[in-house]
Structure formats: structure tokens, C-alpha cells
C-alpha positions in Angstrom: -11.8 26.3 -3.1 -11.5 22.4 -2.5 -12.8 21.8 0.8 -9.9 19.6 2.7 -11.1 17.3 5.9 -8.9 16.3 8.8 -9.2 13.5 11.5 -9.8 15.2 14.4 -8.2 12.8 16.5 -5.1 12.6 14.6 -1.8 14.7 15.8 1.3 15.5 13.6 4.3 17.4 14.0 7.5 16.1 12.4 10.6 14.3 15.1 13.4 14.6 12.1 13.7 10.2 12.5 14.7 10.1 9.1 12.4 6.6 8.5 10.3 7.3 5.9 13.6 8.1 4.0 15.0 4.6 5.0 11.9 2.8 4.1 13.5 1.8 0.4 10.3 2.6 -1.2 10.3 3.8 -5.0 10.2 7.6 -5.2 8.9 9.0 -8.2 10.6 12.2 -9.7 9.7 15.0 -11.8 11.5 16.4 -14.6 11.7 19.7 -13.1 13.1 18.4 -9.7 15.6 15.9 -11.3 17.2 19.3 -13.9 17.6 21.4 -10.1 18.6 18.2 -8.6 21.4 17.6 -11.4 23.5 20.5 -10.5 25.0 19.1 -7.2 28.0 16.7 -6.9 25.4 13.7 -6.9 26.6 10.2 -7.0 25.8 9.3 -10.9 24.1 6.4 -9.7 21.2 9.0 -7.3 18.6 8.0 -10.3 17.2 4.9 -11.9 14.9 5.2 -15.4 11.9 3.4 -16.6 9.3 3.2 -18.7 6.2 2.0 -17.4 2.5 1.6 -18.1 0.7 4.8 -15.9 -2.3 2.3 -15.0 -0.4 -0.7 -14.4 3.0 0.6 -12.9 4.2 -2.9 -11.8 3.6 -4.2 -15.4 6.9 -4.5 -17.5 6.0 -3.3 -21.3 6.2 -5.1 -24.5 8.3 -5.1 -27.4 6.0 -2.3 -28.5 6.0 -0.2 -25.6 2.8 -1.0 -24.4 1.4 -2.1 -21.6 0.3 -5.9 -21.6 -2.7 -5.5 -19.5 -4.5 -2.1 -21.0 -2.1 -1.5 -24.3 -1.5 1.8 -22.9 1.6 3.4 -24.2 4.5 2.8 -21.6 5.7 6.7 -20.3 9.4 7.8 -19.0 9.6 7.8 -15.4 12.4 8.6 -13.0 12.4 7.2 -9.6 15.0 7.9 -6.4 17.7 4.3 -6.8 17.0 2.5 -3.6 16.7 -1.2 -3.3 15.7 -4.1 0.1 19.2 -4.5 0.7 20.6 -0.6 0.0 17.1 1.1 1.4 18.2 4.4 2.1 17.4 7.5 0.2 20.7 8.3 -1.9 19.8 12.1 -0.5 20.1 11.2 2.7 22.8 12.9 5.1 24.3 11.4 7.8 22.6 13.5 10.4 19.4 11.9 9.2 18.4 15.6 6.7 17.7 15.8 3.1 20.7 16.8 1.3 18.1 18.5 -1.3 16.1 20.5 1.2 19.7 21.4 2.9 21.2 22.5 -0.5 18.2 23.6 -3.1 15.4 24.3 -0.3 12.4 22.5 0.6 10.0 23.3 -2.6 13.0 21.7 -4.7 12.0 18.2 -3.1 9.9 15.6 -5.2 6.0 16.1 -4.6 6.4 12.2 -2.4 8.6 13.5 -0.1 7.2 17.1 0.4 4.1 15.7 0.8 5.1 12.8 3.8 3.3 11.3 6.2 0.2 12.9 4.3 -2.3 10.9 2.1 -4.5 12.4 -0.2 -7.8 11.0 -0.9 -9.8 13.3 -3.6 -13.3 12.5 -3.0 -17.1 14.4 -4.5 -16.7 16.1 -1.2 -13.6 16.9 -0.9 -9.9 16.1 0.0 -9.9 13.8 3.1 -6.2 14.3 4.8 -5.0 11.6 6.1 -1.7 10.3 7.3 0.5 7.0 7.2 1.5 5.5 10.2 4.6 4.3 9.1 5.7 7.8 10.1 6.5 8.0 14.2 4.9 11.2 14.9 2.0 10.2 13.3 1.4 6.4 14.9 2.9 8.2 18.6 0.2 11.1 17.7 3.2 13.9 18.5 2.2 17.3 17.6 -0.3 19.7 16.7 -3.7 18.4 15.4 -3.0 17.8 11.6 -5.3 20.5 10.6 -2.4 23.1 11.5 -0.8 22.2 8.5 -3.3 23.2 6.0 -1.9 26.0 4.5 1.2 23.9 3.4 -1.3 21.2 2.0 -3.4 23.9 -0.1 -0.1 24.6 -1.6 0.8 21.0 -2.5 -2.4 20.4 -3.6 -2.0 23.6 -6.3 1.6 22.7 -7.3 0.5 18.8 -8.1 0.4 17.1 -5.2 0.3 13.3 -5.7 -3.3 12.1 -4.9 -5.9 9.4 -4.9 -9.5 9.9 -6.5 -12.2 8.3 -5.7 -15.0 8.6 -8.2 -18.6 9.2 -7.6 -19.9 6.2 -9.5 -18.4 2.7 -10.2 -16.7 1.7 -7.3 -16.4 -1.9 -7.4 -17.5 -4.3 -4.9 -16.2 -7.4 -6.6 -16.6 -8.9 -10.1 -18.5 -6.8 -12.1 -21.2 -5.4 -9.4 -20.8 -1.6 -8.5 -21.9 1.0 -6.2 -22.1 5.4 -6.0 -19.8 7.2 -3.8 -23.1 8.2 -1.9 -23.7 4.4 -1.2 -20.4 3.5 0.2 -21.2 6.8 2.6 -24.1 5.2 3.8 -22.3 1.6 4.4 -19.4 3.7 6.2 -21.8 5.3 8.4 -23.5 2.3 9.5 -20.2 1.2 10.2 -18.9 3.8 11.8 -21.7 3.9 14.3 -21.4 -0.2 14.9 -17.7 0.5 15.6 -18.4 3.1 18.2 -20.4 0.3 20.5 -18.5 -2.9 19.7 -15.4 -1.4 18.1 -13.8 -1.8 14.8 -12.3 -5.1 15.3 -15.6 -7.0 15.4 -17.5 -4.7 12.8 -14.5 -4.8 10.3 -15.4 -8.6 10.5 -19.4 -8.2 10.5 -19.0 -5.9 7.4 -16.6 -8.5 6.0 -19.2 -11.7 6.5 -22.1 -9.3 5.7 -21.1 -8.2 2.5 -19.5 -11.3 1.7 -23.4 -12.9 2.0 -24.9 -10.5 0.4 -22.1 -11.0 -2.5 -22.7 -15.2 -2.7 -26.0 -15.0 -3.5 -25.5 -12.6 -6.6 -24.5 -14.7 -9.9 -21.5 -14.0 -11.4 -21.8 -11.9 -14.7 -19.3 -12.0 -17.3 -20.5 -9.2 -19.8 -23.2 -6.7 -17.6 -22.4 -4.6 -14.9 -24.6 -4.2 -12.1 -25.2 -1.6 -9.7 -26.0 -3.0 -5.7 -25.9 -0.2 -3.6 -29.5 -0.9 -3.1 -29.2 -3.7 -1.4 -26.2 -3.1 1.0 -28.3 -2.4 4.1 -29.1 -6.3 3.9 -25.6 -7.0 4.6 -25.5 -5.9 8.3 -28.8 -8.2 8.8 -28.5 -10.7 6.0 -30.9 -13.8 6.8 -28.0 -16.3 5.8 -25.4 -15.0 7.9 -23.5 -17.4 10.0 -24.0 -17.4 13.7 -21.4 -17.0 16.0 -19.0 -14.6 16.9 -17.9 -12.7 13.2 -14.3 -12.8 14.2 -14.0 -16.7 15.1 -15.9 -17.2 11.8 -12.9 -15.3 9.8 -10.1 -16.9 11.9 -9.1 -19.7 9.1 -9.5 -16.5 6.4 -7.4 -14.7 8.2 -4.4 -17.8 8.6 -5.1 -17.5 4.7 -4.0 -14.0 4.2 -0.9 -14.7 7.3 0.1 -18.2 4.7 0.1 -16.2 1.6 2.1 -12.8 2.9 4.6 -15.3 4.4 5.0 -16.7 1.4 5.9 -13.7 -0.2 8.2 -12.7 2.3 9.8 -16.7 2.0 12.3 -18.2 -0.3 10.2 -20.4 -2.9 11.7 -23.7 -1.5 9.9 -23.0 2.2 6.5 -21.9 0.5 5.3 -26.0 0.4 6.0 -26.0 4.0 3.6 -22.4 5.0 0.9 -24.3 2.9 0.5 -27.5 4.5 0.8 -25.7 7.8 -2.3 -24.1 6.4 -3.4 -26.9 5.3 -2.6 -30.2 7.6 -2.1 -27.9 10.6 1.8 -28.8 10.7 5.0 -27.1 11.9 6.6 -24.4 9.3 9.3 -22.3 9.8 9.8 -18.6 9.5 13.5 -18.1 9.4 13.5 -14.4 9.6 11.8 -14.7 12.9 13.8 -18.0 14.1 10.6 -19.1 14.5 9.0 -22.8 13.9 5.6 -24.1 14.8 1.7 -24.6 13.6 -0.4 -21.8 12.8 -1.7 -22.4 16.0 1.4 -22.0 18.0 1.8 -18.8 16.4 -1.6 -17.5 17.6 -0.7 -18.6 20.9 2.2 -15.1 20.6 -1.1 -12.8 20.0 -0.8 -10.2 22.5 -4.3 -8.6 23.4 -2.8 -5.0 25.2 -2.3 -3.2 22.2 -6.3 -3.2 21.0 -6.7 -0.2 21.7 -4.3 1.4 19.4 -5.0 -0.9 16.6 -8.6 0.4 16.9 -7.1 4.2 16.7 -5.0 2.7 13.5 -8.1 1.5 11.7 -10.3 3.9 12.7 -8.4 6.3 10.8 -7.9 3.9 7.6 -11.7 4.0 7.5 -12.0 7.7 8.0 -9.3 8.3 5.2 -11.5 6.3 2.8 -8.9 3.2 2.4 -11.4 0.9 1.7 -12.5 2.3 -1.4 -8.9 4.1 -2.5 -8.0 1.2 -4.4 -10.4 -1.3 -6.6 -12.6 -4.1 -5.1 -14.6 -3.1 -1.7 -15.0 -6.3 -0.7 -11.2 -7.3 -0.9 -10.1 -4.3 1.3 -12.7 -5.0 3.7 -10.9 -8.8 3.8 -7.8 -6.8 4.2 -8.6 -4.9 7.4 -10.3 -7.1 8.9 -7.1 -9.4 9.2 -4.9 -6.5 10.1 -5.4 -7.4 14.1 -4.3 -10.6 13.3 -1.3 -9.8 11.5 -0.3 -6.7 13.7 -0.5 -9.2 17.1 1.5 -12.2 15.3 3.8 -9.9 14.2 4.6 -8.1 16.7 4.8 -11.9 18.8 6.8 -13.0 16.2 9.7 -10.0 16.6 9.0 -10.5 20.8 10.4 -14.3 19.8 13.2 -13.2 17.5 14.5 -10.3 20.5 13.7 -12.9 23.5 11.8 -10.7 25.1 8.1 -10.1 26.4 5.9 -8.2 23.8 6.5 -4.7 24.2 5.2 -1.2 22.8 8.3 -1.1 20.0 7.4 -4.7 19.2 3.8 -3.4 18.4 5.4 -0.2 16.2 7.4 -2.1 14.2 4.8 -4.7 13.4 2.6 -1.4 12.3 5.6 -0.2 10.0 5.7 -3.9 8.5 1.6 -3.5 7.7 1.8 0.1 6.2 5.3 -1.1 4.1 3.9 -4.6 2.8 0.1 -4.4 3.3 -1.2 -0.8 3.7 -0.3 2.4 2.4 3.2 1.4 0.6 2.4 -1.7 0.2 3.7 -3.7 -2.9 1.9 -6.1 -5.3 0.4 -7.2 -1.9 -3.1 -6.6 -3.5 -3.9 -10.1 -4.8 -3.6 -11.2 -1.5 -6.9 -9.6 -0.3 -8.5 -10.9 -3.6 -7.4 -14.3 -2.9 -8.9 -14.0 0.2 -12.0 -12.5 -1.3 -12.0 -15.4 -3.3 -11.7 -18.2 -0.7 -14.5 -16.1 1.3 -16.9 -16.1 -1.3 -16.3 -20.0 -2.1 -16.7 -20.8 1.7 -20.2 -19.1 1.7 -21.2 -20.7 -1.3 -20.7 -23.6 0.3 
């Protein structure tokens, strides 16, 4: 029997909010749900079709079918029709219930939504449990410890639930060097143990630097792969790693990573604007936020008295192996070590737009803008964290 892991520190029991079926997010589903869902009175609008490439889901197909990054044949999928400006879930009943579960029971629900605030990571060890803070019972820590529903993930788990994998060889650091599974354990547990004496905010960053050393001294390869998990002790020690406080040192890579999610989040017209704030540290404007200023007004909003639940947050993104779900270790490191950042601007930023002093909510709702654009549902917000990756690597190399 697969041996499943829980945070023991993390709480969930569901509050019946309804968010994570307001969130707008694409929800895949299967053939045998959308045949039981089809004998409501659904609007004949509920689903939207497409064919898409399995690895490369954001990719749109050729003439041909196939995928234009691996030539993979495109496959029919059918997701839940939501959209940014129409984001809730067509199932969704006024009093905030799923018209499904209500009319067709709970095991007639797509694998997504049975399985939410739950993320599956399959690992060599096991299946590590963890949850999405996007959910409120899960970021409040409501309920009973997570383990207690074990039972109901078993049966997910037999019945397909939807899950990473995380192999036990070739995860990728960046370019074309590697390490095992067992190495990235060892790397997490030195981490771990750092984090538990000068927290995760400042180790995040010392990994970050650290591996980012070790990586500017490697060549880069364009044909061999090579394994390093040899060497990764070197990067909490690494004889060319800058003095100073590690988080001052990533402040300008972490305005990097702010510039280019704004950007995405901007018209195209205001995008010249966001980079010569970056750049010539002038005034830019964020009209969501009604919001002007230089990059260092805005970290003049950053609110220090929530640090202790953004360590909780990423204590438990390192326990549910998100730095290693998706490709490029050294990119996801870049991304959590900026999520402080982004979590105090933000939540400054909707403070400014409500005219008030920062407050707990503000702090929430800046956490359910990371999990929907950066995180766990995050969207094509990948490149990003290579990007930064990128600009890390050619700072270093000086």
C-alpha cells in the first residue's frame, strides 16, 4: 500500500466558502463525469472542448494535430467554461454548493474538485499530501489535522486521482545539469535544519545565492547532461559567495520577478513604463491598485507583521516538495525566495487601493493572488522564475 505523508502542522476541515469554485481556474473533465453530468437541465454552454498537447497543455496544435514543441499528438479534453471576467464555476448554486454533488452525489464530481484543497506529490517514498492555500480553511489552519482525511485520499488516489510525480533521477537544476531524488533530500534537509534557526525567509535566499554560485562556475553544455548532486553541499559554503546579508543581495532580483508579473498583469502600452521603473528607478503606475510610484516607494508599503505566517506558508511548500514538482530547481528556488516580497507589496498595495492600514485580509488576499498567479494554479507564470534564473546566473558571472 502507497505510504501517504501529511504536514503535521497543517489543519483542514472544509468552511463551505465556495472560493476555490470562484477562482475561474480551468477544470479538467472526464468522459465519464461529463456523460452523468449531461443528464441535468445544464446550460449548453456548462462545457468548453479542446485539443491540446498532454505535455505542453498551454501549447495550441498545428495543422497536423501535433504539438509544436514535442510533436506529440494533440488529445480531446473537456474543461468546466469559466473565464477572468465570468469566473465562477457554471455548477455553482447560489447558496455557494455544487449543483453536481447536490443532484448526482459527491463521487459524480471531476477528480479536481473532489480532490480540493489537496495536492498530490507522488514521490520514491511516497505520496506527500499537501494542501493549497488558496483554500480558507487551509491558509486559517481550521479543522482537524489533515491526516483525518486519509481514507477519502486512499480512495482518490485508487479512482485516478490527479497527481504530480517526481522521479527518482533527472531532476533538473538548470540547463542540462541534473540530480537523484536522494540528492534533493539531502539539500532539503540541510535546508530544513537552516530554516529552523534563521527561518525560511533568509535560507530560501542562502539556498538561492548558494546554488546559483555553485551553478556560475559550471560551463554551459549543449549536448551532455551532467549529474551534480555531488557537489551541492558546496552551495551552502561556496568560497565565492557574496558577503552580506543573502536577502539584500536578492533585493534587485526580486524587483525583477515584481517588474515582470506586473507586466503580465498590465496592458502592453504600460509595460515600457514597469521597465524603466526597473530600470532608471522612475515612477510607474499600477492602475488596478491606483497606485503610482518607484520601486522603492512601493517597498516602503512592505508590512513586516505577517512573517510569521509567510514562514508557515513556505514551510509547507518546501515540505510538499514544490521546489522540485515542476522542472528547473534552481528557478523555483528564485521563485520562493521572492514570494515575501511579493506577498508584503501586495498585500501594501490592496491596503493603498482600500485606504486603509494593512490588515490580516489584506495579507490573505495577497496569498490567494500568489497561489492563483505564482504558486499552485499558477498560469504560464513559469518563465518568470527562469528569467530570473537567468538574470541571477548572469549577475554572478559577473
Amino acid at each position: 500500500m502507497t505510504q501517504i505523508f501529511f504536514d503535521p502542522q497543517q489543519h483542514y476541515d472544509c468552511l463551505q466558502c465556495g472560493r476555490g469554485c470562484r477562482a475561474g481556474w480551468d477544470i479538467p473533465v472526464e468522459p465519464e463525469v461529463v456523460a452523468r453530468v449531461q443528464t441535468l437541465p445544464v446550460r449548453s454552454d456548462a462545457f468548453r472542448q479542446t485539443y491540446a498537447c498532454p505535455r505542453h497543455p498551454q501549447e495550441v496544435p498545428g495543422e497536423a494535430g501535433k504539438c509544436p514543441r514535442c510533436h506529440l499528438d494533440a488529445v480531446h479534453q473537456v474543461f468546466i467554461r469559466n473565464s477572468k471576467d465570468s469566473p465562477n464555476c457554471s455548477f455553482l448554486d447560489p447558496d455557494q454548493l455544487c449543483s453536481i454533488h447536490r443532484e448526482l452525489g459527491y463521487e459524480a464530481k471531476p477528480a479536481t474538485c473532489k480532490l480540493f484543497p489537496f495536492v498530490l506529490t507522488q514521490t520514491p517514498d511516497g505520496v506527500y499530501a499537501g494542501t493549497t492555500y488558496y483554500c480558507t480553511a487551509t491558509r486559517q489552519n481550521h479543522g482537524r489535522p489533515s491526516s483525518a482525511h486519509i481514507d477519502d485520499l486512499r480512495h482518490q488516489l485508487a479512482h485516478q486521482a490527479p497527481v504530480n510525480k517526481v522521479a527518482a533521477d533527472g531532476l533538473v537544476v538548470y540547463g542540462r545539469y541534473y540530480i537523484s531524488y536522494r540528492d534533493y533530500q539531502g539539500l532539503e534537509a540541510e535546508l530544513t535544519r537552516r530554516a529552523a534557526r534563521r527561518g525560511y525567509l533568509e535560507t530560501l535566499s542562502l539556498a538561492t545565492l548558494g546554488l546559483g554560485c555553485l551553478m556560475a562556475e559550471l560551463p554551459d553544455l549543449e549536448e551532455e547532461i551532467v549529474a551534480i548532486g555531488e557537489r551541492l553541499p558546496e552551495m551552502w559554503n561556496h568560497p565565492a559567495f557574496p558577503y552580506g546579508s543573502p536577502v539584500a543581495r536578492l533585493q534587485e532580483l526580486s524587483r525583477s520577478q515584481l517588474a515582470d508579473y506586473f507586466m503580465f498583469s498590465l496592458e502592453k502600452s504600460l509595460w515600457p513604463e514597469v521597465e524603466s521603473g526597473l530600470n532608471q528607478g522612475t515612477a510607474f503606475s499600477l492602475p488596478h491598485f491606483n497606485w503610482r510610484g518607484t520601486f522603492g516607494d512601493l517597498e516602503k508599503l512592505v508590512d513586516d507583521r505577517f512573517n510569521s505566517k509567510i514562514e508557515r506558508y513556505l514551510e509547507h511548500l518546501v515540505w510538499r516538495k514544490a521546489l522540485v514538482v515542476h522542472p528547473l530547481l534552481l528557478p523555483s528556488l528564485c521563485q520562493l525566495q521572492m514570494l515575501p516580497t511579493f506577498l508584503k507589496v501586495q498585500a501594501g498595495l490592496l491596503a493603498h487601493l482600500r485606504n486603509h492600514e494593512v490588515t490580516e485580509q489584506d495579507y490573505y488576499d495577497a496569498l490567494e493572488n500568489a497561489e492563483t498567479y505564482l504558486v499552485t494554479h499558477g498560469r504560464n507564470r513559469r518563465i518568470i522564475h527562469e528569467w530570473a534564473a537567468d538574470i541571477l546566473l548572469g549577475t554572478l558571472r559577473g
